[in-house]
mmCIF file of the N, C-alpha and C atoms, coordinates in Angstrom:
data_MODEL
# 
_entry.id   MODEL 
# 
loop_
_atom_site.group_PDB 
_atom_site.id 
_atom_site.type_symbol 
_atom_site.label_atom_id 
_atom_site.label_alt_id 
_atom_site.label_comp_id 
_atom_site.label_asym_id 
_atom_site.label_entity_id 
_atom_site.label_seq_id 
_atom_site.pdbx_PDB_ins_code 
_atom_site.Cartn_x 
_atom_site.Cartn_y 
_atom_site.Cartn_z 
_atom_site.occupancy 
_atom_site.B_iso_or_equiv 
_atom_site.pdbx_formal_charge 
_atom_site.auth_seq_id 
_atom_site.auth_comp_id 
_atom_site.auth_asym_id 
_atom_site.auth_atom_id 
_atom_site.pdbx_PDB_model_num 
ATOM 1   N N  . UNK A 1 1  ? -15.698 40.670 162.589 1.00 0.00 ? 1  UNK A N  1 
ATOM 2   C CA . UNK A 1 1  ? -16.712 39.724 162.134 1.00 0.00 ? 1  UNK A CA 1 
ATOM 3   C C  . UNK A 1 1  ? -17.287 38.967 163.343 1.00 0.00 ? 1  UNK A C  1 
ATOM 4   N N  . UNK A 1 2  ? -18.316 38.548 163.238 1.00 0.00 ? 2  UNK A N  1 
ATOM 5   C CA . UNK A 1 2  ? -19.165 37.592 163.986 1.00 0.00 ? 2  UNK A CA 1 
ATOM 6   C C  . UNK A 1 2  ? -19.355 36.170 163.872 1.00 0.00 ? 2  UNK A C  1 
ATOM 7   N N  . UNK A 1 3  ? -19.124 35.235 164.028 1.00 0.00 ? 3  UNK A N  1 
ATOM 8   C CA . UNK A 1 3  ? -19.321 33.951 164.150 1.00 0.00 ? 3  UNK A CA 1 
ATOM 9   C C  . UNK A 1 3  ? -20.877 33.069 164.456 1.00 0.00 ? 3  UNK A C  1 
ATOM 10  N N  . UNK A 1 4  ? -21.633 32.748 164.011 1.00 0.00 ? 4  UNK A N  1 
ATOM 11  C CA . UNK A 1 4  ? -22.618 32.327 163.927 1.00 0.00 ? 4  UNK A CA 1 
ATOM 12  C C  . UNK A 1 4  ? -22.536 30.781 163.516 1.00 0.00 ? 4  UNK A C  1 
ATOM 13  N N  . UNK A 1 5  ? -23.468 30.119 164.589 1.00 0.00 ? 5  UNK A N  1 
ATOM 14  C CA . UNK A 1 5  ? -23.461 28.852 164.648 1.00 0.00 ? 5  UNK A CA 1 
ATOM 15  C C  . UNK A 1 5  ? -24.652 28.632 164.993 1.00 0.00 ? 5  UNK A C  1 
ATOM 16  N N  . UNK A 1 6  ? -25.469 27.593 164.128 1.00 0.00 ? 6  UNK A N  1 
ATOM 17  C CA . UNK A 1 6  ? -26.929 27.255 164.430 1.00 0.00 ? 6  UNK A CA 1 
ATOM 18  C C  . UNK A 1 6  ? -26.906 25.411 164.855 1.00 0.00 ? 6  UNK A C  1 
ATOM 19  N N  . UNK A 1 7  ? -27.694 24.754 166.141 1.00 0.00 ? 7  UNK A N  1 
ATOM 20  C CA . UNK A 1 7  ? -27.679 23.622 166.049 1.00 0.00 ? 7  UNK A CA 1 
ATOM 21  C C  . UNK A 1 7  ? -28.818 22.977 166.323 1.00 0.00 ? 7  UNK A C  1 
ATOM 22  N N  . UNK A 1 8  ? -28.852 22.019 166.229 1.00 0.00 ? 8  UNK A N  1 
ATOM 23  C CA . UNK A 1 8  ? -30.245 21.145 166.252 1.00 0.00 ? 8  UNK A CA 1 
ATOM 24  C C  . UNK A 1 8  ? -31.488 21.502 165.285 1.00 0.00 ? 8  UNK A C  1 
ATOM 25  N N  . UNK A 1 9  ? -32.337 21.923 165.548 1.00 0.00 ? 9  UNK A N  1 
ATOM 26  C CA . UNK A 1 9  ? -33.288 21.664 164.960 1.00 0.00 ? 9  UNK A CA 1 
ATOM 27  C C  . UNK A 1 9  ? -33.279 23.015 163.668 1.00 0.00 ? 9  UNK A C  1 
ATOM 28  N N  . UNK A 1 10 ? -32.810 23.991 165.262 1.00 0.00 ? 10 UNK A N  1 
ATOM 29  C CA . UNK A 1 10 ? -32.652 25.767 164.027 1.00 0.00 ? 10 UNK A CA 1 
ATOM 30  C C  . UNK A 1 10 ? -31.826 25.204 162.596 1.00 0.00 ? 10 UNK A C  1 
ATOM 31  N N  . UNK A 1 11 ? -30.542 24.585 162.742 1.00 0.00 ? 11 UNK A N  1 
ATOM 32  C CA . UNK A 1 11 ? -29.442 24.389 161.846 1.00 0.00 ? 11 UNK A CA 1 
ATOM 33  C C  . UNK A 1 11 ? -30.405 23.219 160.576 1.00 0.00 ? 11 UNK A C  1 
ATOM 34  N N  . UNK A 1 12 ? -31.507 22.525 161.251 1.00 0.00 ? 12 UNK A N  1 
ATOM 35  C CA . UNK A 1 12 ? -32.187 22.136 160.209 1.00 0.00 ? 12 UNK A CA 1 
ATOM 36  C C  . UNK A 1 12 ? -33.168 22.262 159.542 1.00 0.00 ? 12 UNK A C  1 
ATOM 37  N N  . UNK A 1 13 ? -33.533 23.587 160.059 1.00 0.00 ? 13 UNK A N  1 
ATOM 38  C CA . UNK A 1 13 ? -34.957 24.089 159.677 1.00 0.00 ? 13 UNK A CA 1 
ATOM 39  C C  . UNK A 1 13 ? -34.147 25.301 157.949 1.00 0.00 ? 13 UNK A C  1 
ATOM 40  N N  . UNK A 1 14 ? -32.922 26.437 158.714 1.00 0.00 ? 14 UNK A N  1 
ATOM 41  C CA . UNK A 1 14 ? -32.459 26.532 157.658 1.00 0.00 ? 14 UNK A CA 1 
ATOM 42  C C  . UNK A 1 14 ? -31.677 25.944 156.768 1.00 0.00 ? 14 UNK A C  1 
ATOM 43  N N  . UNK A 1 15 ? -31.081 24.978 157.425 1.00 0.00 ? 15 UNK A N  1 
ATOM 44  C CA . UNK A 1 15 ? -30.453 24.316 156.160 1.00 0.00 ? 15 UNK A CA 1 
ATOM 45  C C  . UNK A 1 15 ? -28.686 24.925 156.202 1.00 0.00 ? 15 UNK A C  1 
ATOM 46  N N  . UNK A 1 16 ? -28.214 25.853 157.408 1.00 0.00 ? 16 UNK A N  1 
ATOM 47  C CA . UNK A 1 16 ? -26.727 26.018 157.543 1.00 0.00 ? 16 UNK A CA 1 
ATOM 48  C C  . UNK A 1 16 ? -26.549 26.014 158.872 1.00 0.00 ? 16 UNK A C  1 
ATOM 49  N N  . UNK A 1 17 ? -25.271 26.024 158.975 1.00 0.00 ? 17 UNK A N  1 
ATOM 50  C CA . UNK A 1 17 ? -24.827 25.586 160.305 1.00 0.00 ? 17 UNK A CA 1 
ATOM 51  C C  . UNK A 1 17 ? -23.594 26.873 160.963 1.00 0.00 ? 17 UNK A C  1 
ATOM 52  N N  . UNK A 1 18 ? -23.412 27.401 160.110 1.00 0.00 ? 18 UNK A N  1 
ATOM 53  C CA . UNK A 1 18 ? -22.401 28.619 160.076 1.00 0.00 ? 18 UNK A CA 1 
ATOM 54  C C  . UNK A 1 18 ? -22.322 29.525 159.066 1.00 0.00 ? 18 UNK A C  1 
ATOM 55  N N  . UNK A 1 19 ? -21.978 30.601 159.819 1.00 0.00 ? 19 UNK A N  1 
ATOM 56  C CA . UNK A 1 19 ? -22.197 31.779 158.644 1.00 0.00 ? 19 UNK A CA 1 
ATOM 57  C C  . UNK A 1 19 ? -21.224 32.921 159.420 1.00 0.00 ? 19 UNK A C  1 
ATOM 58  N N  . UNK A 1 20 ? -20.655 34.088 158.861 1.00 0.00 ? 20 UNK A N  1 
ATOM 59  C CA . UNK A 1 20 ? -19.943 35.452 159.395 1.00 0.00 ? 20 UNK A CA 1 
ATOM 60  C C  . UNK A 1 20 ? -21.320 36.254 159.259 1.00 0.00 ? 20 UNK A C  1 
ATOM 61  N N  . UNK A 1 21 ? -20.777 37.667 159.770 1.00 0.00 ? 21 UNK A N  1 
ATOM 62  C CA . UNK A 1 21 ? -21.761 38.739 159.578 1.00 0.00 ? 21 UNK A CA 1 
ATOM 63  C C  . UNK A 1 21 ? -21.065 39.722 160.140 1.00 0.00 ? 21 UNK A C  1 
ATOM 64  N N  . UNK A 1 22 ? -20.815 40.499 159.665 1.00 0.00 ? 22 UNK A N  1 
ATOM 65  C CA . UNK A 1 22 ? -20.091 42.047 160.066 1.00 0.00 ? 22 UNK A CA 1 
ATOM 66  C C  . UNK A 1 22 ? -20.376 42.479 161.499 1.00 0.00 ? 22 UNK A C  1 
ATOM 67  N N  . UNK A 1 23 ? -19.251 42.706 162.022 1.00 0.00 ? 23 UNK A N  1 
ATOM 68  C CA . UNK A 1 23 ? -19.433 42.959 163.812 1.00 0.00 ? 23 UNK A CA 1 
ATOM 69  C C  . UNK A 1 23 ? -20.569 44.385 163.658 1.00 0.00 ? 23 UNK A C  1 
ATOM 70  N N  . UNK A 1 24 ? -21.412 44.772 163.462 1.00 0.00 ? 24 UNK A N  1 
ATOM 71  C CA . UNK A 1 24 ? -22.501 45.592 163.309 1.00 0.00 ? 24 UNK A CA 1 
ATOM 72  C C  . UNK A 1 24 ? -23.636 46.057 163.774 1.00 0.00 ? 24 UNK A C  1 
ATOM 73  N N  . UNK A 1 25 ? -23.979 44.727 164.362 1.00 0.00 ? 25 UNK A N  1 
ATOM 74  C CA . UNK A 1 25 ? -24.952 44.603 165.618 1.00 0.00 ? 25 UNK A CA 1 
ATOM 75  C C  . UNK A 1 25 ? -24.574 44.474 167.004 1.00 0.00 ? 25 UNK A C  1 
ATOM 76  N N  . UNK A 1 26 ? -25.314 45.637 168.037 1.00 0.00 ? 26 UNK A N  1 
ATOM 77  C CA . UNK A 1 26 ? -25.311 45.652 169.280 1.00 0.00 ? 26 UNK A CA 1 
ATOM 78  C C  . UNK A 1 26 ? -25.257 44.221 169.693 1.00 0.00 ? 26 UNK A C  1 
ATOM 79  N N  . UNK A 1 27 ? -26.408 43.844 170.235 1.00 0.00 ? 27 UNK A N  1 
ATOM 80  C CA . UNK A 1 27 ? -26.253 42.610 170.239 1.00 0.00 ? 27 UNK A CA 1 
ATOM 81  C C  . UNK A 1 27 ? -26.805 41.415 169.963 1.00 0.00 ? 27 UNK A C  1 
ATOM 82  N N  . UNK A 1 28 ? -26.918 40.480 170.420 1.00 0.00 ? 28 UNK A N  1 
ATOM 83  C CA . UNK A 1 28 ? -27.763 39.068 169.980 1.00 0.00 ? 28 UNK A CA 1 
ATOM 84  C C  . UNK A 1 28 ? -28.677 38.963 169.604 1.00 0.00 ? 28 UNK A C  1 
ATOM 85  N N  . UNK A 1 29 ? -29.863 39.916 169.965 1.00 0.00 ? 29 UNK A N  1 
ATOM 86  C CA . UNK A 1 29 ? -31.256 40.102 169.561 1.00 0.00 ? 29 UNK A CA 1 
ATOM 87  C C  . UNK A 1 29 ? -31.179 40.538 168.483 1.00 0.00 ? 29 UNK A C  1 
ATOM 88  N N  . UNK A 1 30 ? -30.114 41.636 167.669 1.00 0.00 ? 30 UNK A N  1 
ATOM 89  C CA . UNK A 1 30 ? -29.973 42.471 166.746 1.00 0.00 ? 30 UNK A CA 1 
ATOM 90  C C  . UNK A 1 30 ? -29.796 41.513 165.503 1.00 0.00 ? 30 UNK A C  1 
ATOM 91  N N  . UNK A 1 31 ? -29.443 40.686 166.107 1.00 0.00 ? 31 UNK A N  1 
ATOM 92  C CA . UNK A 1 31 ? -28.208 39.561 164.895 1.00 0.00 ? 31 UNK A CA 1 
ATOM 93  C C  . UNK A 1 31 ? -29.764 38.338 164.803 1.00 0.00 ? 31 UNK A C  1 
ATOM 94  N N  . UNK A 1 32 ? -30.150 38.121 165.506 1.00 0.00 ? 32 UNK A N  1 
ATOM 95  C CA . UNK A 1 32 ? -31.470 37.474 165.589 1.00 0.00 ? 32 UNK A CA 1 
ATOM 96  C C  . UNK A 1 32 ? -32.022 37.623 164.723 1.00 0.00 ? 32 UNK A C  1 
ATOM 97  N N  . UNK A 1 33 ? -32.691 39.082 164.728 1.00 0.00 ? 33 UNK A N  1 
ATOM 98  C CA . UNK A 1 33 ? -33.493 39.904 163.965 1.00 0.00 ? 33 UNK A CA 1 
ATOM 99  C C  . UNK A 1 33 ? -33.089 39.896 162.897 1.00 0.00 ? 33 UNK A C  1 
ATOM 100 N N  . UNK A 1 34 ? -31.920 40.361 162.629 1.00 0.00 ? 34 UNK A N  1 
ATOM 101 C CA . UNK A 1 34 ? -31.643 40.596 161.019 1.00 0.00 ? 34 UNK A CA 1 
ATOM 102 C C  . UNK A 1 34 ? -31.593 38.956 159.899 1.00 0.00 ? 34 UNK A C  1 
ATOM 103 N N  . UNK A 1 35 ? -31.376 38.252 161.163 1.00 0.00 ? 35 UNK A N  1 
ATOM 104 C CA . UNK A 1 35 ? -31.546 36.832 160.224 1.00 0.00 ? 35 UNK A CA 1 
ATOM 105 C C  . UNK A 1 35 ? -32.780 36.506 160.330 1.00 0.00 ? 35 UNK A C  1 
ATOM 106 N N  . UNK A 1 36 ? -33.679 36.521 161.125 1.00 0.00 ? 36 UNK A N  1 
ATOM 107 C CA . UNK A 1 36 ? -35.415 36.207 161.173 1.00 0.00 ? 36 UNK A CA 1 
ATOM 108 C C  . UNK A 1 36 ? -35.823 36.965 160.096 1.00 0.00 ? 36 UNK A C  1 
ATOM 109 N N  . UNK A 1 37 ? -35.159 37.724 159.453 1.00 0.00 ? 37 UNK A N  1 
ATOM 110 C CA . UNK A 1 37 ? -35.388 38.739 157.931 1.00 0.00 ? 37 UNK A CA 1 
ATOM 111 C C  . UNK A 1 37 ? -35.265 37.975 156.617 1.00 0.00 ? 37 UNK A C  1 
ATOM 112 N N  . UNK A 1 38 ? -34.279 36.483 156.719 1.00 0.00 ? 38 UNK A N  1 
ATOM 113 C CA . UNK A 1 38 ? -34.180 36.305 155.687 1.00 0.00 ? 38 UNK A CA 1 
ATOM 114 C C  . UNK A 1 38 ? -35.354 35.209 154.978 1.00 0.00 ? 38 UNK A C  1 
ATOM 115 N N  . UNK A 1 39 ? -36.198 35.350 155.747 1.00 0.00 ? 39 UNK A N  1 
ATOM 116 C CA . UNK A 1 39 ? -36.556 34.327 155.044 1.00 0.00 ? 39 UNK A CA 1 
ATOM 117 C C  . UNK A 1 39 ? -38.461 33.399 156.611 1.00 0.00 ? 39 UNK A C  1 
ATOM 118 N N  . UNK A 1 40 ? -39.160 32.656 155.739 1.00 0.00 ? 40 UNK A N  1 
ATOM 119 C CA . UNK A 1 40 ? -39.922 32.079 156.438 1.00 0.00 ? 40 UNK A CA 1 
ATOM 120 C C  . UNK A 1 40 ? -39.350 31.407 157.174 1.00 0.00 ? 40 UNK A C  1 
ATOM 121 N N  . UNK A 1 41 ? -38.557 30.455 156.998 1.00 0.00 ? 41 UNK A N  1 
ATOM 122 C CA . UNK A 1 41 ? -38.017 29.155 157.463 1.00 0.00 ? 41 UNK A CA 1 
ATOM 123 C C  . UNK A 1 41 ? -36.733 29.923 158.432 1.00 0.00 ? 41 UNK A C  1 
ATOM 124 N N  . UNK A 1 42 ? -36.221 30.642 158.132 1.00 0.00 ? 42 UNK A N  1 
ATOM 125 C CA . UNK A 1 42 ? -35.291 31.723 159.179 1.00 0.00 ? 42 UNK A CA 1 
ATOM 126 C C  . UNK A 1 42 ? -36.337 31.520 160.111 1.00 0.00 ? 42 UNK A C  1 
ATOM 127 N N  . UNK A 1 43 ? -37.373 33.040 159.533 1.00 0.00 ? 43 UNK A N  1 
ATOM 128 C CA . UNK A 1 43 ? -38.347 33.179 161.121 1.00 0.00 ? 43 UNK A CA 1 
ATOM 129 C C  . UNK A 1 43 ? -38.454 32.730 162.083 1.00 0.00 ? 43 UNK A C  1 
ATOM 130 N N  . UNK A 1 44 ? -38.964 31.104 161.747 1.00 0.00 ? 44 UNK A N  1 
ATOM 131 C CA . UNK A 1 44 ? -39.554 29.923 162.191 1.00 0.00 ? 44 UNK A CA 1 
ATOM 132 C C  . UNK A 1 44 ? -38.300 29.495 163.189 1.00 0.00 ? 44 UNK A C  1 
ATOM 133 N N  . UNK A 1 45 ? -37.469 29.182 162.117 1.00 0.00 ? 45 UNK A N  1 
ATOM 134 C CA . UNK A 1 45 ? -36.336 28.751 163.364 1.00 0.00 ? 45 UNK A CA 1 
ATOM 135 C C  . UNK A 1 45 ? -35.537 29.752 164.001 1.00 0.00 ? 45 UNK A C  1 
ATOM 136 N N  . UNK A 1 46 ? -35.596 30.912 164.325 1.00 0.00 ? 46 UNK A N  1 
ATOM 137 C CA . UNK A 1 46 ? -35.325 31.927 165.023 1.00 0.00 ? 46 UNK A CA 1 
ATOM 138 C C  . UNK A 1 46 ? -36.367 32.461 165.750 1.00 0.00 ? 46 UNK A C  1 
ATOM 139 N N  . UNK A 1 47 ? -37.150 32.088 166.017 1.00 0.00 ? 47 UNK A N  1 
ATOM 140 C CA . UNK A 1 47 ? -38.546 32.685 166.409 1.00 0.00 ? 47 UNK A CA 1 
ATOM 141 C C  . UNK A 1 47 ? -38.169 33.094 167.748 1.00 0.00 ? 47 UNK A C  1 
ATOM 142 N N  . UNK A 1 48 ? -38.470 34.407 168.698 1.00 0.00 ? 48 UNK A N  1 
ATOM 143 C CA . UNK A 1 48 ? -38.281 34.898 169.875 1.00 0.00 ? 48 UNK A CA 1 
ATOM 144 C C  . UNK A 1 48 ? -39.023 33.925 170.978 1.00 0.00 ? 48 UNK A C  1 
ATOM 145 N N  . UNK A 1 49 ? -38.629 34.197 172.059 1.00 0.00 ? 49 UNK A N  1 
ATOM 146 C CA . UNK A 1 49 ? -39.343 33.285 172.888 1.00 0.00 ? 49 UNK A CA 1 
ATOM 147 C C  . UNK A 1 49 ? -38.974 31.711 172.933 1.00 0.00 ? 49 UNK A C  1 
ATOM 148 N N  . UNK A 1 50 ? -38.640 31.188 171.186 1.00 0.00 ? 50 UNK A N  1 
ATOM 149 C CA . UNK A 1 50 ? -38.392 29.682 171.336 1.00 0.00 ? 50 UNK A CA 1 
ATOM 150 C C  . UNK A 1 50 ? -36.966 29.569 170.833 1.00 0.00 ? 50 UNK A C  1 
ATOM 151 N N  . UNK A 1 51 ? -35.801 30.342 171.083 1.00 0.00 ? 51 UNK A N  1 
ATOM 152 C CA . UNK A 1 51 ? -34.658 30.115 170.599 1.00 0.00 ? 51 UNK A CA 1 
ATOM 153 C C  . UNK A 1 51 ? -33.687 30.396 172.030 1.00 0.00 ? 51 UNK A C  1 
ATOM 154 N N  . UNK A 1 52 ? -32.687 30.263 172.040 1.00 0.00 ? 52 UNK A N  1 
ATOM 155 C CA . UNK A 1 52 ? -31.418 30.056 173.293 1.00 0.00 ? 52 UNK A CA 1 
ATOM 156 C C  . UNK A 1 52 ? -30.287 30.806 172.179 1.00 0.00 ? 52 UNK A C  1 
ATOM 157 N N  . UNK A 1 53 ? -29.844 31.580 173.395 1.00 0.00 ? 53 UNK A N  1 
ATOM 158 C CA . UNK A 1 53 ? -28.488 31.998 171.916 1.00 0.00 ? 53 UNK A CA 1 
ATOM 159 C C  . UNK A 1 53 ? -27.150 31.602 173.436 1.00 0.00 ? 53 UNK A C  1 
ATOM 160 N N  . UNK A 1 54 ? -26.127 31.349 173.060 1.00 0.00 ? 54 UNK A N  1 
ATOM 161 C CA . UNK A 1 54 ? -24.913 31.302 173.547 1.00 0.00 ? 54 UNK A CA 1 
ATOM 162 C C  . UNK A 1 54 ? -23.544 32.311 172.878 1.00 0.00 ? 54 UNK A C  1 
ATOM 163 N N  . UNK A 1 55 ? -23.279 33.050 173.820 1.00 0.00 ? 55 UNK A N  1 
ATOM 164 C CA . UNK A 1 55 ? -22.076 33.664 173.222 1.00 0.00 ? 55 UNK A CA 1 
ATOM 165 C C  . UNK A 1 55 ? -20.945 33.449 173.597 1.00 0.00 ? 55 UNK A C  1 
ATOM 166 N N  . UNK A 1 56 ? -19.590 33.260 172.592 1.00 0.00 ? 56 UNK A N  1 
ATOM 167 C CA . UNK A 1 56 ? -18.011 32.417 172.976 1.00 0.00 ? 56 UNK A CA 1 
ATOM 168 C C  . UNK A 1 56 ? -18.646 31.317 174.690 1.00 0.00 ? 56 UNK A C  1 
ATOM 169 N N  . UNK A 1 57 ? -19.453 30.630 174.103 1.00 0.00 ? 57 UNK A N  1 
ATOM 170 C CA . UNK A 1 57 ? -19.908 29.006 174.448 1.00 0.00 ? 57 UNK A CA 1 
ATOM 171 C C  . UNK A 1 57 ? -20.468 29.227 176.147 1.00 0.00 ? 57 UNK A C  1 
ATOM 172 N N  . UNK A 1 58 ? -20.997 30.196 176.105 1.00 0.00 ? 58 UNK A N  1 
ATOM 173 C CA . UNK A 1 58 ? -22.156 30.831 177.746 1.00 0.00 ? 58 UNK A CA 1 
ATOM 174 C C  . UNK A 1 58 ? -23.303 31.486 177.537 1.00 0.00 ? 58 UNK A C  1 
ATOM 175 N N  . UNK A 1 59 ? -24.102 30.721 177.791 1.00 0.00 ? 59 UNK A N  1 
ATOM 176 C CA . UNK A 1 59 ? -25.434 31.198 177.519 1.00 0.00 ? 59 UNK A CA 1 
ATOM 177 C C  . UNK A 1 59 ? -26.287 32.383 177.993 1.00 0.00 ? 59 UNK A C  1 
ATOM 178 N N  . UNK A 1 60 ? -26.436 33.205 177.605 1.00 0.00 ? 60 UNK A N  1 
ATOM 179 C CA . UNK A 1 60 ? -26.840 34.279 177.669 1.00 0.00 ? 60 UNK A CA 1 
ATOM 180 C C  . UNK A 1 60 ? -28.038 34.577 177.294 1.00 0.00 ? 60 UNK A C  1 
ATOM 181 N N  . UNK A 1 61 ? -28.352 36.057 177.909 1.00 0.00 ? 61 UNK A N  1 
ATOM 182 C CA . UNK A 1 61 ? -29.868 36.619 177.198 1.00 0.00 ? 61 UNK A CA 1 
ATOM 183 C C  . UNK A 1 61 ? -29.846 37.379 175.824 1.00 0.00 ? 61 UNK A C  1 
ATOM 184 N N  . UNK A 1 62 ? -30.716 37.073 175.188 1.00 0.00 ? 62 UNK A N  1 
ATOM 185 C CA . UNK A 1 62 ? -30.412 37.537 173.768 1.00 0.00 ? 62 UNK A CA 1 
ATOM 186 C C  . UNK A 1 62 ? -30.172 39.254 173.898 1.00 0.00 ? 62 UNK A C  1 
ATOM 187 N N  . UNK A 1 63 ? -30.425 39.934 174.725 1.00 0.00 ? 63 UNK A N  1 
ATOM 188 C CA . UNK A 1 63 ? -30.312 41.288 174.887 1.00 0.00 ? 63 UNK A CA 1 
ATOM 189 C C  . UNK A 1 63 ? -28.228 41.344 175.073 1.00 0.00 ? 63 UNK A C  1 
ATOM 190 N N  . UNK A 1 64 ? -27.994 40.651 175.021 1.00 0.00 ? 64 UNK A N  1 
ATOM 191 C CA . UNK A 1 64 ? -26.582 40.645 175.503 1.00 0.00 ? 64 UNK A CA 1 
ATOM 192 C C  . UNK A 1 64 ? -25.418 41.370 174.135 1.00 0.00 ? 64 UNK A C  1 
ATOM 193 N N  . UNK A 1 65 ? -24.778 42.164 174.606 1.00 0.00 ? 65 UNK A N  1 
ATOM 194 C CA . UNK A 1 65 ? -24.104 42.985 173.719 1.00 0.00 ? 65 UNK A CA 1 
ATOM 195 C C  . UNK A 1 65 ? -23.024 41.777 172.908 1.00 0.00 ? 65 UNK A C  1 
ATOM 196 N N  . UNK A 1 66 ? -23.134 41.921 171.927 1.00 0.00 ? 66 UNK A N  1 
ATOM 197 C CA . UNK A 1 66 ? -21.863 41.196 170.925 1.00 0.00 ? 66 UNK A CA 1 
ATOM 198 C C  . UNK A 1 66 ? -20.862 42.339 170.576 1.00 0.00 ? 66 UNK A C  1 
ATOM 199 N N  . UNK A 1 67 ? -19.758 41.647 170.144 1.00 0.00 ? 67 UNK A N  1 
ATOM 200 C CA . UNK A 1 67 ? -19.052 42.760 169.393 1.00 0.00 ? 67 UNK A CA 1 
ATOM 201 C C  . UNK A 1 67 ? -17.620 41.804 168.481 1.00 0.00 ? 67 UNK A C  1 
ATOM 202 N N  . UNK A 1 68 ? -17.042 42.081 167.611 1.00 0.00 ? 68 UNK A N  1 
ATOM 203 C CA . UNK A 1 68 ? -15.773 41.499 166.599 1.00 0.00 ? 68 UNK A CA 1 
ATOM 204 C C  . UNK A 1 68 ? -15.565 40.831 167.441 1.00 0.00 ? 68 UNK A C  1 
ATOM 205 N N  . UNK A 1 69 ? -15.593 39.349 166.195 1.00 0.00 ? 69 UNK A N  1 
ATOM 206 C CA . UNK A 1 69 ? -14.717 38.245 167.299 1.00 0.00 ? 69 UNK A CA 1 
ATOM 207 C C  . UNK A 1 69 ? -15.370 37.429 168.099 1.00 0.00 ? 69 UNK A C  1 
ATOM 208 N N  . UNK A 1 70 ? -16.576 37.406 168.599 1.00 0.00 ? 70 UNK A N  1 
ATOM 209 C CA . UNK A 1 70 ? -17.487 36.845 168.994 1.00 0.00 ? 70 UNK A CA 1 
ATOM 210 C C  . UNK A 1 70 ? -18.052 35.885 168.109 1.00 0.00 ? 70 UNK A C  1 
ATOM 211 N N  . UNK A 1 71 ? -18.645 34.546 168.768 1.00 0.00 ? 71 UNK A N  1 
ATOM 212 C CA . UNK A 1 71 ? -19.040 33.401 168.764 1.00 0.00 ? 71 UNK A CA 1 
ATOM 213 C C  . UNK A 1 71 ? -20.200 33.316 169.125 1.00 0.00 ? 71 UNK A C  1 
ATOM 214 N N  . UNK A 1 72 ? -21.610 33.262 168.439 1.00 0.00 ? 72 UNK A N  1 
ATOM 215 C CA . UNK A 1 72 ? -23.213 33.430 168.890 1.00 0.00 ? 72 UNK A CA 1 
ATOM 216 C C  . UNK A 1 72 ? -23.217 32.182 168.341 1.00 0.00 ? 72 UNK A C  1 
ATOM 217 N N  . UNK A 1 73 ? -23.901 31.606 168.772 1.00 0.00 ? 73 UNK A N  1 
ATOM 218 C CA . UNK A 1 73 ? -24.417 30.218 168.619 1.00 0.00 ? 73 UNK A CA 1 
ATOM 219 C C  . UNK A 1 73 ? -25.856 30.327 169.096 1.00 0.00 ? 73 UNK A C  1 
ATOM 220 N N  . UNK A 1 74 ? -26.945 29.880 168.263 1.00 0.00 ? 74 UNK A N  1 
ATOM 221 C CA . UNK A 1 74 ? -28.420 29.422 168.087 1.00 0.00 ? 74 UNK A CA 1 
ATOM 222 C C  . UNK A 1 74 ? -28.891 28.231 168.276 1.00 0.00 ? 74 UNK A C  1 
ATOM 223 N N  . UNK A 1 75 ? -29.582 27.684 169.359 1.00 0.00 ? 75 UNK A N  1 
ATOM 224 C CA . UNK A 1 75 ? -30.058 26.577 169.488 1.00 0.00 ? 75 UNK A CA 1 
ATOM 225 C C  . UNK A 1 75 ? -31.737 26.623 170.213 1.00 0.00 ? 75 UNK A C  1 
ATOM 226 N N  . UNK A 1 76 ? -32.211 25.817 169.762 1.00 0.00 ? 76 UNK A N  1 
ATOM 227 C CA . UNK A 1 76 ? -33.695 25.294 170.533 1.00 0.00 ? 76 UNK A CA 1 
ATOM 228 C C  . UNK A 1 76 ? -33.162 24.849 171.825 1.00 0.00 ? 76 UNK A C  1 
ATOM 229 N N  . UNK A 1 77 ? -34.317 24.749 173.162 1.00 0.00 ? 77 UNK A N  1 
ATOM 230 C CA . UNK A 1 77 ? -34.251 24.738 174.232 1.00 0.00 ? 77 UNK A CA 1 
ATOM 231 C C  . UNK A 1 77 ? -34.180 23.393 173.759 1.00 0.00 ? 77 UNK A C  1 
ATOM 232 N N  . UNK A 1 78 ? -33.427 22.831 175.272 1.00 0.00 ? 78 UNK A N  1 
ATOM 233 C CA . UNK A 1 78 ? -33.121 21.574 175.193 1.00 0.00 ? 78 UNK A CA 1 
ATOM 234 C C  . UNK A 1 78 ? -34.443 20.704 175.654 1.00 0.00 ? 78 UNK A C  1 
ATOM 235 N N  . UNK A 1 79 ? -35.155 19.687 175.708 1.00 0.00 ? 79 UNK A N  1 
ATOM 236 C CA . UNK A 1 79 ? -35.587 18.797 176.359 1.00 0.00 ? 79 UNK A CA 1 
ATOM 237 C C  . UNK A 1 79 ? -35.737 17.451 176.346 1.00 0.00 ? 79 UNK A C  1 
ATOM 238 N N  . UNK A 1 80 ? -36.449 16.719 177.160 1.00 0.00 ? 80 UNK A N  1 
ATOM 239 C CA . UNK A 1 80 ? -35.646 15.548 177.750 1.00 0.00 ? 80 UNK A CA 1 
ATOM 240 C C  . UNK A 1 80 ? -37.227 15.082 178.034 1.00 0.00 ? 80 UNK A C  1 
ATOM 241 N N  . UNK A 1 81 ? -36.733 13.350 178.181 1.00 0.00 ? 81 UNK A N  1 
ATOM 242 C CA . UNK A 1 81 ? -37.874 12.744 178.940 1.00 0.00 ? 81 UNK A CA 1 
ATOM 243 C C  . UNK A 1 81 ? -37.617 11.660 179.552 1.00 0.00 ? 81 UNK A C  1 
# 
C-alpha cells in the first residue's frame, strides 16, 4: 500500500488529508494522475506544474518511482512575504 498525505491548501480544496492506494503505480506522477481523476476539485488541487509531492518526507520530482510502503505527501509550493 501507499500512504498519501495532502496539506495546506490541496488537503482543503479536497476536503481529506489521508488516504491508502494499492502500491500500483510507478510513480508519483502516476498516483497524481489517478487522483486528478477523481474529481474537479481533485484536478484543481493536484494540478501539474502547481503541486510539490514529497516521498517518506524528501522532496522529490513527481517523475520519481514509488513503490509498497511509501509515504507521498502533496503540498502547494510554499510562499512567504
Amino acid at each position: 500500500m501507499l500512504n498519501i498525505l495532502f496539506f495546506a491548501q490541496t488537503r482543503e480544496l479536497i476536503g481529506v488529508d489521508s488516504l491508502e492506494l494499492p502500491a500500483r503505480f510507478r510513480t508519483a506522477e502516476h498516483v497524481r494522475q489517478h487522483l486528478a481523476e477523481k474529481g474537479e476539485r481533485w484536478a484543481l488541487a493536484l494540478e501539474k506544474g502547481k503541486i510539490l509531492v514529497a516521498i517518506n518526507q524528501s522532496l522529490m520530482p513527481l517523475d520519481s518511482e514509488v513503490k509498497s510502503g511509501d509515504e507521498i505527501a502533496f503540498f502547494p509550493p510554499v510562499t512567504g512575504g
